[in-house]
C-alpha positions in Angstrom: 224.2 47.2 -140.7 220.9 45.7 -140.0 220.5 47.2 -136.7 221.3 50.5 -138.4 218.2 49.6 -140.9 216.4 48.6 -137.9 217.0 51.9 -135.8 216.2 53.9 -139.6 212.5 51.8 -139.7 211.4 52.8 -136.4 212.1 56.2 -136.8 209.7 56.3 -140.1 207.1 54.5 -138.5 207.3 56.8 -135.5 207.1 59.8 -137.9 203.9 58.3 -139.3 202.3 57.5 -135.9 202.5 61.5 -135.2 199.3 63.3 -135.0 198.3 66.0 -137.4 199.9 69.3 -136.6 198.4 72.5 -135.5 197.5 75.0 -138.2 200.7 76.4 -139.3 200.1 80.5 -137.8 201.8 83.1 -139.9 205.7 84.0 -138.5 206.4 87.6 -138.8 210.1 87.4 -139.6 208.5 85.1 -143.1 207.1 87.4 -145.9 203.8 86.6 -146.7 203.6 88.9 -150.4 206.4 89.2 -152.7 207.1 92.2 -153.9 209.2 93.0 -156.9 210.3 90.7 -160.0 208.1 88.7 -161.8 206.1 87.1 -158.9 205.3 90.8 -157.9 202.2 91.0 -155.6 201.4 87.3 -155.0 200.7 86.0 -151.5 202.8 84.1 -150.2 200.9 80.7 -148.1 202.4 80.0 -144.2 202.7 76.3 -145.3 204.4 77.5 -149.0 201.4 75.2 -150.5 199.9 76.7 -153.8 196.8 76.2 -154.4 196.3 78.9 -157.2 199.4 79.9 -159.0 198.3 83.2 -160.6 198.0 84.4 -157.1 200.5 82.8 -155.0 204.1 81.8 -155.0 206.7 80.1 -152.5 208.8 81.8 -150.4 211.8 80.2 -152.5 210.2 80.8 -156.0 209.8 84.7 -154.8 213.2 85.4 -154.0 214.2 83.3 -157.0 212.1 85.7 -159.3 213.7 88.5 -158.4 211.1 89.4 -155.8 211.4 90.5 -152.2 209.5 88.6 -149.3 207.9 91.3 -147.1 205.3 90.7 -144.1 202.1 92.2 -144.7 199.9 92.6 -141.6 196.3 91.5 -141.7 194.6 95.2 -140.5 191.4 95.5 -139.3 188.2 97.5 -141.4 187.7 100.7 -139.9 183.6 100.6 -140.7 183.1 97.4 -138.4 181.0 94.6 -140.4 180.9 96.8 -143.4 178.1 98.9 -142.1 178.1 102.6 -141.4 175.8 103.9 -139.2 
């Protein structure tokens, strides 16, 4: 039993010797709005942290709501830099 404690200890401490992660990059098979239900139109964050609730939701709390998580890709401006010249 102790050894089992033992093995169990080392494995925390190695989790908490781990550097920081890289930025967590947006998945395309994840939604990233919710649309639908009562969380309709919130973002939805990579790393499912709120940081504003009236805007954004979890991937679980969407679904929950009666929302659907869909992948909404980040398209470029067609006037480059907001200046049209």
């Amino acid at each position: 039993m102790l050894a089992a404690l033992g093995l169990a200890y080392s494995a925390v401490a190695y989790a908490a010797e781990e550097p920081d992660a890289a930025p967590v990059q947006a998945d395309r098979g994840r939604g990233n709005i919710c649309f639908g239900g009562f969380e309709h139109g919130k973002l939805i964050p990579a790393d499912d942290q709120i940081a504003n609730p009236f805007i954004q939701t979890t991937l679980l709390g969407c679904a929950v709501e009666g929302g659907t998580p869909t992948f909404l890709p980040d398209l470029k401006p067609k006037v480059t830099g907001g200046v049209m010249s």
